[in-house]
N, C-alpha and C positions, 0 to 999 in steps of 0.2 A: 901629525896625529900618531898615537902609540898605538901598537897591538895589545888588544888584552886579551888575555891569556885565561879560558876557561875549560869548566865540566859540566853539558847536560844531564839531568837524570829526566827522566821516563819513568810514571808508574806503571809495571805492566800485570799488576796485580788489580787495579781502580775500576769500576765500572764510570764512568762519565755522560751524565742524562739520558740516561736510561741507555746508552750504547753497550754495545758487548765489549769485552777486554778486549777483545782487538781490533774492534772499531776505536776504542777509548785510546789506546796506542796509536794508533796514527793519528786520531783529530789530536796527539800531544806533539806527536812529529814533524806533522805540517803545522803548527805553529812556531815552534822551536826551530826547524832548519832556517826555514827565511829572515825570522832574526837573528840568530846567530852570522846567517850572511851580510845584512844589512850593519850589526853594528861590528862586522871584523873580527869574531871573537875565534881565536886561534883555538882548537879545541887539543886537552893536552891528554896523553895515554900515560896514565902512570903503572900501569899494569902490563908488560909486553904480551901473558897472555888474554888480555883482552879481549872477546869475542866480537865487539861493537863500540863505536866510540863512545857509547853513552851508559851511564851508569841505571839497572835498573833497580839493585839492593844498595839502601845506602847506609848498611853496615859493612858491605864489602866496598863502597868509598871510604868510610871512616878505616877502614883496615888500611889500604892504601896510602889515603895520606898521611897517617900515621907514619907509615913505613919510609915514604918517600922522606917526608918531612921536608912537605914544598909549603908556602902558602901562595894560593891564586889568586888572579884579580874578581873572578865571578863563576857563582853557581846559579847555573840557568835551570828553569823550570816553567810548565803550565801554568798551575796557580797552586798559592795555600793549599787547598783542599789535597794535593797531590802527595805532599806532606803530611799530614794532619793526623796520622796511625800512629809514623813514626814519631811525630815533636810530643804527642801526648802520651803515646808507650815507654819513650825514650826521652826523656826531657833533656840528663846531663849528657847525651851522649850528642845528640842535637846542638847542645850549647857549645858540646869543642867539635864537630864537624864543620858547625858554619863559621870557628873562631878561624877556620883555615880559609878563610874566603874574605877579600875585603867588598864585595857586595853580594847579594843576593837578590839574583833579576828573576823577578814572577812573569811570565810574558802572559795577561790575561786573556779571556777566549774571542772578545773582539777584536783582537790586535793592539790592544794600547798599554804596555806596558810597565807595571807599575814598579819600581827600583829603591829598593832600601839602601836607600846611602849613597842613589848613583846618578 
C-alpha cells in the first residue's frame, strides 16, 4: 500500500448547526484527524512558516501551491458546505486550487465519507 500524500483545510470562520466557530472547529477536527489516521494520509507542510498543519484560508493554499508547484494526491475536508463561500465567491480560483489535488475527500459528519474520484 502507498502513502498518500495530503492537505486538511478547517473552516474556522463557519458556524456548523447552530455551534459557535469554535465549537464548529473542532466537531471539523475531530472528524478529520481520525481519518486522515485511518486512511495514512501523510500530511504535507508547504509553507515552513506554517502555524498548524492545516490550512484554514484557502487563498493562502492556493498561494502556496502555487509557489511550490507540487500536485498532491488529496484535499481533505468536513463537507461541501465548508467550501461553499469560497467555490461560489471564487469559482476560477477553486477550479485551479483543486486542479492541484488528484482527489478531493469530503469526510461527511456521520463518519462516512464521500470521495470524488477516490
Amino acid at each position: 500500500m502507498w502513502t498518500l500524500h495530503g492537505i486538511y483545510f478547517i473552516n474556522d470562520k463557519i458556524q456548523l448547526n447552530g455551534l459557535s466557530r469554535e465549537e464548529s472547529f473542532h466537531l471539523q477536527e475531530q472528524a478529520l484527524l481520525p481519518f486522515i489516521g485511518d486512511k495514512k494520509i501523510q500530511i504535507v507542510t508547504l509553507n515552513q512558516h506554517q502555524l498548524n498543519p492545516h490550512y484554514t484560508i484557502l487563498h493562502a493554499l492556493l498561494h502556496d501551491l502555487k509557489k511550490q508547484r507540487v500536485s498532491l494526491d488529496c484535499l481533505v475536508y468536513y463537507c461541501p458546505c465548508v467550501l461553499e463561500d469560497f467555490t461560489r465567491s471564487y469559482p476560477a480560483r477553486w477550479l485551479i486550487l483543486k486542479s492541484y489535488f488528484h482527489h478531493l475527500l469530503p469526510v461527511q459528519p456521520s463518519g462516512q465519507e464521500k470521495a470524488a474520484g477516490f
